[in-house]
Legacy VTK file of the C-alpha trace (Angstrom):
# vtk DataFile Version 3.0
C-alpha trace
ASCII
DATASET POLYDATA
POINTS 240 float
16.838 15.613 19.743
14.311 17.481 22.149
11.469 18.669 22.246
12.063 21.904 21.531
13.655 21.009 18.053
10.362 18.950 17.552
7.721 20.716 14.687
5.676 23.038 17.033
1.939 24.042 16.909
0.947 20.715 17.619
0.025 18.405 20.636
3.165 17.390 21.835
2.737 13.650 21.569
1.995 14.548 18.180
5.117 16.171 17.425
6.672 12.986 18.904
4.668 10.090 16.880
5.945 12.461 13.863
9.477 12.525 14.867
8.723 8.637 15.360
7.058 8.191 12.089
9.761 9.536 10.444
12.393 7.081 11.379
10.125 4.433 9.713
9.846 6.150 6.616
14.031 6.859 6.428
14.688 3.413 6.856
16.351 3.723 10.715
13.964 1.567 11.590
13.233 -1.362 9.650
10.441 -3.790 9.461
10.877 -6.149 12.224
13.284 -4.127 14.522
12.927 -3.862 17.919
12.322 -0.142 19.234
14.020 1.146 21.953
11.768 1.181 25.160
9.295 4.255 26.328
11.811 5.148 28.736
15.012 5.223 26.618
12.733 7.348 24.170
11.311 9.720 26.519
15.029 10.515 27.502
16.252 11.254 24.146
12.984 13.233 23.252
12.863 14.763 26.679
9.486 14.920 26.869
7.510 12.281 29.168
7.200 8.421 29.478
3.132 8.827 29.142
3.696 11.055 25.730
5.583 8.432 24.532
3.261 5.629 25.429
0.225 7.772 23.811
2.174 8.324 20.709
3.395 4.809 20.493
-0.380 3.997 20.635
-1.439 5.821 17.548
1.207 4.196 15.782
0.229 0.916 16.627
-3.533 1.495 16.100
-2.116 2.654 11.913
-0.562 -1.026 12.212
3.116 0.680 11.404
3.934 -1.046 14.989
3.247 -4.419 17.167
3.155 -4.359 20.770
4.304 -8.027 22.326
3.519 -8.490 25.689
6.461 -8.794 27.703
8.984 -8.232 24.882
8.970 -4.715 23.477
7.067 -2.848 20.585
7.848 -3.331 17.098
7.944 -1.651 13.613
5.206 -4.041 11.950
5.971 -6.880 9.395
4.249 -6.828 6.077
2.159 -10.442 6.762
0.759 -11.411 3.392
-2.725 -12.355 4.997
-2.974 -9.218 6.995
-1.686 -6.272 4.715
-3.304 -8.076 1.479
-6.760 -7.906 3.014
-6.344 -4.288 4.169
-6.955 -3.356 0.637
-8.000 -6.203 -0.877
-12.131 -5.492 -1.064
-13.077 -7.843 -3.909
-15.309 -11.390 -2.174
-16.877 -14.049 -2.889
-21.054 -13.521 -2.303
-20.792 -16.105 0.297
-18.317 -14.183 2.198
-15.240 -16.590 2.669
-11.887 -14.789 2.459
-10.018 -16.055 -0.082
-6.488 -14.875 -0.834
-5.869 -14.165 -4.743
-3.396 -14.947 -7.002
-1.875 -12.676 -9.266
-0.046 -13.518 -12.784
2.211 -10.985 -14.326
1.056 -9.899 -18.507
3.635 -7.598 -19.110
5.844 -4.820 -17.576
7.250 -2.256 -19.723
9.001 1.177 -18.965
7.521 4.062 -20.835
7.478 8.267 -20.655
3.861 8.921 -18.051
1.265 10.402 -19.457
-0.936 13.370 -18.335
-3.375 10.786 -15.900
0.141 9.332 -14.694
1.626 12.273 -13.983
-1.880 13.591 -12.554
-2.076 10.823 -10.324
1.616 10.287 -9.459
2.678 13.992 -8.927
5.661 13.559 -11.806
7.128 16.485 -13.940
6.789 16.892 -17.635
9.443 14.150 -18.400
9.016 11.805 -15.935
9.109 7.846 -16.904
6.971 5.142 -15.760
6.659 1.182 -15.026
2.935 -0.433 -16.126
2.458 -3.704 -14.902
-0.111 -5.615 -16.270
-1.555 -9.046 -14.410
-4.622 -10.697 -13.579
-5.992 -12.029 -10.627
-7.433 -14.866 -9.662
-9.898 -15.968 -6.948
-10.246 -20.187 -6.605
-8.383 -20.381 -9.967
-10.983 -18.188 -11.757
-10.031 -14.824 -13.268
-11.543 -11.893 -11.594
-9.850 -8.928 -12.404
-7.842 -7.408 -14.665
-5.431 -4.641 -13.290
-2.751 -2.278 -14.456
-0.655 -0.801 -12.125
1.882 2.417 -12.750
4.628 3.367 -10.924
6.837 5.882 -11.088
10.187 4.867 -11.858
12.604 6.874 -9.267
11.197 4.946 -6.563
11.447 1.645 -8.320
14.505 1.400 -9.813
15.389 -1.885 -11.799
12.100 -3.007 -11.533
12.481 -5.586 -14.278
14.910 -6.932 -12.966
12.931 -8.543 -10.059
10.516 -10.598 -12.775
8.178 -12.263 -12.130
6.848 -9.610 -9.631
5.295 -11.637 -6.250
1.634 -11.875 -5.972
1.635 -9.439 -2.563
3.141 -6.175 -4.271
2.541 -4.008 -0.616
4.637 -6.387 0.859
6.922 -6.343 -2.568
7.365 -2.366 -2.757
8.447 -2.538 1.553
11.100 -5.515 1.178
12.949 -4.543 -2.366
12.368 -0.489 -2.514
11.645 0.393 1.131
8.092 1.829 0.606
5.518 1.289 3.179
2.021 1.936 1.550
0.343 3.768 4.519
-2.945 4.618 2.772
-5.179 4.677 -0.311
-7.880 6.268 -1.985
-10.623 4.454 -4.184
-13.187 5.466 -7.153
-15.819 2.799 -8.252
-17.575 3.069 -11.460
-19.680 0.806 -13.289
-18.560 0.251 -16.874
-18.662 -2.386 -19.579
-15.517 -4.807 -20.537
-13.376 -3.816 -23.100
-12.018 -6.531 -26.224
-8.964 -6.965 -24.040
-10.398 -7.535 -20.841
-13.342 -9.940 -21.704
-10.873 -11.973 -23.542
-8.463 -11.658 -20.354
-11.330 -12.426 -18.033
-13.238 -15.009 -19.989
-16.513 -12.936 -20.827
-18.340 -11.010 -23.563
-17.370 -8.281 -24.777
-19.555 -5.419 -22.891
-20.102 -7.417 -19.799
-20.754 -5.033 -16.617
-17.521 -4.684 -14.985
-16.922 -2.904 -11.403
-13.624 -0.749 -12.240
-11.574 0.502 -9.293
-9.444 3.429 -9.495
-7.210 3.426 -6.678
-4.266 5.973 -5.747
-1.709 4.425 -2.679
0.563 6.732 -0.689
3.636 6.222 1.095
4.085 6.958 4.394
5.488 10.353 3.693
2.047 10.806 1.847
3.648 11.282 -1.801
1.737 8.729 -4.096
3.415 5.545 -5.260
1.254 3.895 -6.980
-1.589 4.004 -9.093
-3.931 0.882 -9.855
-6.972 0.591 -12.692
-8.897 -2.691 -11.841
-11.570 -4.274 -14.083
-13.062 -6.767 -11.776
-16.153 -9.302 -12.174
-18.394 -9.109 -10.122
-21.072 -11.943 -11.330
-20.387 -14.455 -8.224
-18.814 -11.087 -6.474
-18.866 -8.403 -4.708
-16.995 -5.277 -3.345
-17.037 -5.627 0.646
-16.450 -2.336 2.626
-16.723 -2.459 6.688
-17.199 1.144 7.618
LINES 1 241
240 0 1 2 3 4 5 6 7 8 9 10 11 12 13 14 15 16 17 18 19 20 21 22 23 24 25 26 27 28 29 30 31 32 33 34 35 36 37 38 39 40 41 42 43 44 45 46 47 48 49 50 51 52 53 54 55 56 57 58 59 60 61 62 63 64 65 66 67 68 69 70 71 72 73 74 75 76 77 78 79 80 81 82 83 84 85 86 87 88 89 90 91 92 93 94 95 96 97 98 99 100 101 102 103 104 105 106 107 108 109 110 111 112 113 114 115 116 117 118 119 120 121 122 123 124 125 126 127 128 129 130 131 132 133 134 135 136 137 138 139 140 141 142 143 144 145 146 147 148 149 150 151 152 153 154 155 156 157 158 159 160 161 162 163 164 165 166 167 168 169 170 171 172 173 174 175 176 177 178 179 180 181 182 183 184 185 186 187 188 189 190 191 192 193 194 195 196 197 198 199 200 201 202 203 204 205 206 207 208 209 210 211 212 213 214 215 216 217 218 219 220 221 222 223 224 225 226 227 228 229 230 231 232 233 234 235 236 237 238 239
């Protein structure tokens, strides 16, 4: 490839961190892998070693790669303490991180429904998985979440019961699905019957619900996630 072939109209070490991108995204390069150095790329892309370097950069400031001093850059592991965090918002009011735990209700396969196929940008007749589980923070139930997913890009789902408690890392290792982003609505609203009694509070408690929308790296969504969460002891920490 040059750079000629590259997509034009763009800064040029754009063009290349897309070109880059996209070989995480088809799988050539796999979490883990070593890349191939600034110089062996700039060759290939024929374009220079400083483009590289700056487009290297960006992707390592997204976290999609690792730089190791004195060893080479790297297409990023999915850590559990580091990617769970990323999104992970709900804390305790005195601030310590804690990592959750998740337990898995139910998963069932069903035909998506308008919000589903709103959401998840699926036709008329497309099917999805909802996975049910709650969530725990020092043993205490916190939230209550569904998750859908559309099921072309999960295939025999079920079959990987029960689902692990760190489903970014999850969806990257089984189905090859970075999540790169995600978008987030909070509303205030009041517990239903099933997730006071899943919780372990009145009916019509104040929940914080958290409608959240994840992307792949190719931007098409992948995931969609209701969350009723408690938010008594607390609280829904943002770092801008």
């Amino acid at each position: 490839m040059t750079a000629e072939s590259l997509p034009a109209f763009r800064p040029l070490y754009q063009q290349v961190k897309e070109t880059l991108l996209s070989r995480l995204i088809d799988g050539t390069w796999p979490p883990g892998v070593l890349l191939p150095s600034e110089m062996q790329l700039a060759h290939e892309l024929n374009v220079s070693q400083g483009t590289v370097r700056k487009a290297l950069d960006g992707l390592t400031a997204e976290r999609l790669l690792v730089r190791a001093q004195g060893k080479g850059t790297f297409v990023a592991q999915i850590e559990d303490s580091k990617n769970l965090f990323r999104f992970f918002r709900l804390t305790p009011d005195d601030e310590s991180q804690q990592f959750p735990e998740s337990s898995t209700r139910s998963l069932r396969l069903q035909k998506a429904g308008a919000a589903a196929r709103q959401n998840l940008g699926l036709g008329s007749g497309g099917q999805v998985w909802i996975l049910e589980r709650i969530r725990r923070l020092s043993g205490r139930p916190v939230i209550h979440e569904a998750i859908t997913l559309p099921a072309t890009r999960f295939p025999g789902l079920d079959r990987h019961l029960p689902i692990p408690n760190n489903v970014d890392a999850f969806y990257a290792s089984r189905f090859g699905l970075t999540i790169g982003r995600a978008t987030e609505r909070l509303k205030a609203v009041i517990a239903s019957k099933r997730s006071a009694a899943l919780l372990g509070c009145t009916a019509k408690t104040p929940l914080l619900h958290i409608d959240r929308i994840a992307y792949s790296l190719d931007g098409s969504p992948i995931e969609w996630r209701s969350s009723d969460c408690l938010t008594d002891e607390f609280h829904y920490l943002s770092k801008l």
